[in-house]
C-alpha positions as CSV (number, residue, x, y, z in Angstrom):
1,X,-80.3,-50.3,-68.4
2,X,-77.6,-51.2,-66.0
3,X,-77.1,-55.3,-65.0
4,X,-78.0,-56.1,-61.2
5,X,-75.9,-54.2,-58.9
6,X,-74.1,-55.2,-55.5
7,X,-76.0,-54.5,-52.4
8,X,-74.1,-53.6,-49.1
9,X,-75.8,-53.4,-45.7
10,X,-75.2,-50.3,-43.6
11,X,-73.0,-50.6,-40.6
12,X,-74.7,-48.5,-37.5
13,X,-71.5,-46.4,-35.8
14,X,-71.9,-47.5,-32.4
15,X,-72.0,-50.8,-33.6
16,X,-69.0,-50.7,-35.9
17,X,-65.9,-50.9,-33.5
18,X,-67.3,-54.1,-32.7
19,X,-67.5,-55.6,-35.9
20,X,-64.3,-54.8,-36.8
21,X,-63.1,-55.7,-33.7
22,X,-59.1,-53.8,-32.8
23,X,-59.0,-52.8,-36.2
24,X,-61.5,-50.1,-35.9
25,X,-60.8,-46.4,-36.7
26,X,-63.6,-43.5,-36.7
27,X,-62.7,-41.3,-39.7
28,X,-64.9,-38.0,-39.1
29,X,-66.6,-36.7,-42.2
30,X,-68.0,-40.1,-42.7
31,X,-71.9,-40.8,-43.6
32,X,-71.9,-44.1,-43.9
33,X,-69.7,-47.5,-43.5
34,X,-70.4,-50.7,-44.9
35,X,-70.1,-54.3,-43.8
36,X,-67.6,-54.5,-46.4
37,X,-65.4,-51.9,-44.7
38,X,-66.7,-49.4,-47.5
39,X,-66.3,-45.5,-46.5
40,X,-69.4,-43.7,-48.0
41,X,-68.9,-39.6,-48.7
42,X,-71.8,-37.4,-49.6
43,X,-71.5,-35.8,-52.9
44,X,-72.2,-32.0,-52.9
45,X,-72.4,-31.9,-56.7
46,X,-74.7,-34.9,-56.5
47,X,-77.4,-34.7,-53.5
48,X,-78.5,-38.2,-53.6
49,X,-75.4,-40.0,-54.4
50,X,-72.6,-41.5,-52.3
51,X,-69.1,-41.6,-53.0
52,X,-65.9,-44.1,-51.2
53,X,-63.1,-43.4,-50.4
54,X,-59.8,-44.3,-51.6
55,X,-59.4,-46.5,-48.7
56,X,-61.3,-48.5,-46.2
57,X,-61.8,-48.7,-43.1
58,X,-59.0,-50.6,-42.3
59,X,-56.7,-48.9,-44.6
60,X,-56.5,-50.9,-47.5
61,X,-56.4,-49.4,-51.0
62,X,-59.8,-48.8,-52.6
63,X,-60.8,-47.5,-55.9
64,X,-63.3,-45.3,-55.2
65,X,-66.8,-45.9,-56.6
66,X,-70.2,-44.7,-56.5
67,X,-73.0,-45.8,-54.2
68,X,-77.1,-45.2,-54.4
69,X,-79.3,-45.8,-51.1
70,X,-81.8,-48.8,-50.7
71,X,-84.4,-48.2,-48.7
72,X,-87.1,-50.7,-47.1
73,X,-90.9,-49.8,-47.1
74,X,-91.4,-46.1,-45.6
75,X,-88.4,-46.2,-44.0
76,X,-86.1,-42.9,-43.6
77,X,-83.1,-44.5,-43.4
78,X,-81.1,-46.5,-46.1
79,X,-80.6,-50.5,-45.2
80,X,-78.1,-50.9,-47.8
81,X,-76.4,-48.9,-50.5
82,X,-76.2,-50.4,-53.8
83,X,-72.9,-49.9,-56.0
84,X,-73.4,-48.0,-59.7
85,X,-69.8,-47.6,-60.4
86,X,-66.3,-46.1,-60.6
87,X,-66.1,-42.5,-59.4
88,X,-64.2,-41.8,-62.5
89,X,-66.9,-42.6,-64.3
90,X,-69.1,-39.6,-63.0
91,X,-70.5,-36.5,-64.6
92,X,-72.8,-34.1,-62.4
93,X,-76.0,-32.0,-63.9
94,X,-75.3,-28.5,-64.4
95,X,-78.6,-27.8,-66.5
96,X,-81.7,-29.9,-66.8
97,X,-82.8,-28.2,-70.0
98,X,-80.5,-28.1,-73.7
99,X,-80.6,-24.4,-76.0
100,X,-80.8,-25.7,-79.3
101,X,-80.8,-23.3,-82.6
102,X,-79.4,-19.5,-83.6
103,X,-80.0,-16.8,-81.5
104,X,-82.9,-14.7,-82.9
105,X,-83.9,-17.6,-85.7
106,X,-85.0,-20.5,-83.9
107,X,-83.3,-20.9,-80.7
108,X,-85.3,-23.0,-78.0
109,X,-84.9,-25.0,-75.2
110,X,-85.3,-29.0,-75.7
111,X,-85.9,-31.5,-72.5
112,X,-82.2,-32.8,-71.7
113,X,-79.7,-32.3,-69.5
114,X,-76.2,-30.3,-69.5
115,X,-73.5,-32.0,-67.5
116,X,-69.9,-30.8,-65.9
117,X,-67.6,-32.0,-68.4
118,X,-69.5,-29.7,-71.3
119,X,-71.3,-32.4,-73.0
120,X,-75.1,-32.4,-73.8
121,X,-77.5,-35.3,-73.9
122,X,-81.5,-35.0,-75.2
123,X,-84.5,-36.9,-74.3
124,X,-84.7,-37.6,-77.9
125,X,-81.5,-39.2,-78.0
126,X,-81.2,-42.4,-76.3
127,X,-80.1,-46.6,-77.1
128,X,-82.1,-49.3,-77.2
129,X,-81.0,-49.7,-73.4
130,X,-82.5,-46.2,-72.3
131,X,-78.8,-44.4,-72.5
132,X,-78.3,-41.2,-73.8
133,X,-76.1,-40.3,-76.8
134,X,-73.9,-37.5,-75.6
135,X,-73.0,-34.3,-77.8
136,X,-71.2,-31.1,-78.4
137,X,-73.4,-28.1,-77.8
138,X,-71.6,-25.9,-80.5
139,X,-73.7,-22.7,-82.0
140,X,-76.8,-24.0,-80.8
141,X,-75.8,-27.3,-83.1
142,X,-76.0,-30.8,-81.7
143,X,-72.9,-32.6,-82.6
144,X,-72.8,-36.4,-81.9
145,X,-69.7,-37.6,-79.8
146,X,-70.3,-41.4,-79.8
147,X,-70.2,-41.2,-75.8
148,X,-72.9,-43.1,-74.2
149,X,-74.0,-41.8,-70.5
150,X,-76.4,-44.0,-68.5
151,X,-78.6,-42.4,-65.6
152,X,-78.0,-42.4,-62.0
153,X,-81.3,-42.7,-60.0
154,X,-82.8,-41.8,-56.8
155,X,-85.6,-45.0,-55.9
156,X,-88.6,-42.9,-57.0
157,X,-86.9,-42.7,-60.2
158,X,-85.8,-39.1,-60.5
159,X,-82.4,-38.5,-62.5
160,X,-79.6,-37.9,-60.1
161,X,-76.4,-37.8,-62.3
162,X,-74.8,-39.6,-64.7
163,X,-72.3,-42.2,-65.6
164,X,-70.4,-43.1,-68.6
165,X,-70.6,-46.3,-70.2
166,X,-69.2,-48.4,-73.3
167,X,-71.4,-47.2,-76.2
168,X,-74.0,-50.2,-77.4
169,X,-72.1,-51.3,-80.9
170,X,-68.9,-51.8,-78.8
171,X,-70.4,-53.6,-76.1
172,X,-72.1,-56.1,-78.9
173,X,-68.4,-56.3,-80.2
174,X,-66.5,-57.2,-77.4
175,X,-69.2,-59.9,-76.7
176,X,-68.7,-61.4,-79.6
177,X,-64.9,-61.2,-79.4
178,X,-65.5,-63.6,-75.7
179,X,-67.7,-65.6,-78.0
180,X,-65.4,-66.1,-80.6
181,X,-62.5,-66.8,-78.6
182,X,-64.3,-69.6,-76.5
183,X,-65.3,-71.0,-80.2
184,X,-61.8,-71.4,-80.6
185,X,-61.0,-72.7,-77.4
186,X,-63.0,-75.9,-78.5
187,X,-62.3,-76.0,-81.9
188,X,-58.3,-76.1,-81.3
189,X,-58.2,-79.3,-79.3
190,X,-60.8,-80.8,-81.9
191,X,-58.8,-80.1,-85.0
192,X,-55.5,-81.4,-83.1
193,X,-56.9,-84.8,-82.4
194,X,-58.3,-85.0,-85.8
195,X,-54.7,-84.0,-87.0
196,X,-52.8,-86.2,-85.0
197,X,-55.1,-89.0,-85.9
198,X,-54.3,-88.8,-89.5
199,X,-50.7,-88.9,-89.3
200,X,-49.7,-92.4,-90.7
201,X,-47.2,-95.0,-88.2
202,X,-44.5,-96.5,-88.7
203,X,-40.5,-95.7,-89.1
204,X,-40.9,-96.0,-93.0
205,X,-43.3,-92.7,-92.9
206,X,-40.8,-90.8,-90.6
207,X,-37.7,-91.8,-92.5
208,X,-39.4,-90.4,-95.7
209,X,-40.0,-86.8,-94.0
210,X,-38.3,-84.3,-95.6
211,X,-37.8,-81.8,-92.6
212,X,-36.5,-84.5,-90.2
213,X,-37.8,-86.6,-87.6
214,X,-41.4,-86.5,-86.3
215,X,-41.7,-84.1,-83.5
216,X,-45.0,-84.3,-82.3
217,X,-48.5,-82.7,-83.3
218,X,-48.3,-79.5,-84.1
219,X,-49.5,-77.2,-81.0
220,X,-51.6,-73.4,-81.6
221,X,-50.9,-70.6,-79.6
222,X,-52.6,-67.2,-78.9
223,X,-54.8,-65.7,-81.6
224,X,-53.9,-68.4,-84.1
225,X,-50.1,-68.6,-83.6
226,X,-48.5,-72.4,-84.8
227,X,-45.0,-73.5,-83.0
228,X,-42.4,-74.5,-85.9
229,X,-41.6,-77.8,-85.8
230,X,-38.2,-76.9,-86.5
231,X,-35.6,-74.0,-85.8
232,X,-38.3,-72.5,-84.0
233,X,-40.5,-71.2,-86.8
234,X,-43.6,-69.5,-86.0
235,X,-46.8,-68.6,-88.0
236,X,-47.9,-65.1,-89.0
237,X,-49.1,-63.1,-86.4
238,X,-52.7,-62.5,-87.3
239,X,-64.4,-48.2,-84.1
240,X,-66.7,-46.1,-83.6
């Protein structure tokens, strides 16, 4: 399942010009604008789905992305549109139904979907979030590609398209990557003070130092890097 998603309100046409004010420009071929200046595109491959433009209404660069309606009650018209992700992401439905097996042995049709890039994904073959594990349709086989495709939906819940995400193990890996990292974050300062405390005074400890003069605590940088204290030295630099 996807996290909460950004919600835009529709901009009405004849209203528009004067919310933007002189900065108004009426692009034809246009569905809907947003009250972020957001261009909205109906997607022929996708009926259902919304795409922007590369560019808003104003003219600033935009990556384009891919937008769902929200609708209100019985209302016909969308109030809002609600942001699923990067265009590049996307990958339409050519099939709603997988061949699996030889022909003439035990070929048959399994509940799934087929989509545009030549990829296969099976109602049997979902995460624990409800994404489906795409594979290579290859001599009726089903061969796992460690791809991970989460559903696009229209609001009564039928399957519109699909988008590509990060598969589950990596997603549980980078988050403990942020985790680890802010661990260290703490420690560092900690084990400095701790350092620094148990450094004796005095000019009789710094005139028996080997390596000259006291220069200071010692500082870490990056993933673990130390500064030398002299000459510049540096410490060692530390799938599906």
């Amino acid at each position: 399942m996807s996290e909460e998603r950004n919600q835009y309100s529709v901009v009405p046409f004849d209203t528009f010009e004067r919310y933007l004010g002189p900065r108004y420009e009426n692009i034809p071929g246009v569905e809907y604008i947003l009250e972020n200046g957001t261009l909205l595109y109906f997607m022929e491959e996708a009926p259902g789905v919304y795409e922007s433009a590369d560019h808003t209404v104003t003219g600033e660069p935009a990556a384009p992305k891919l937008f769902v309606p929200v609708y209100e009650g019985d209302e016909m018209q969308p109030h809002a549109f609600a942001e699923v992700g990067p265009r590049e992401q996307f990958a339409a439905i050519t099939d709603f139904s997988v061949t699996i097996g030889l022909p003439g042995v035990n070929q048959r049709k399994e509940p799934g979907y087929v989509l545009d890039n030549g990829l296969v994904l099976l109602e049997s073959e979902r995460d624990s979030q409800g994404n489906y594990k795409a594979g290579a349709g290859m001599d009726g086989m089903f061969l796992q590609t460690g791809r991970i495709f989460e559903p696009i939906r229209y609001p009564d819940g039928e399957i519109l398209a699909f988008l590509e995400r990060q598969p589950e193990r990596i997603r549980a890996k980078d988050l403990e990557s942020v985790k680890a990292d802010d661990t260290a974050r703490v420690q560092k300062p900690r084990e400095e003070r701790q350092s620094q405390s148990r450094l004796p005074c005095g000019s009789s400890y710094v005139g028996r130092r080997r390596h000259g003069p006291y220069l200071g605590p010692m500082f870490r940088k990056g993933n673990g890097d130390r500064d030398g204290l002299a000459e510049g030295r540096t410490g060692n630099h530390h799938s599906f």
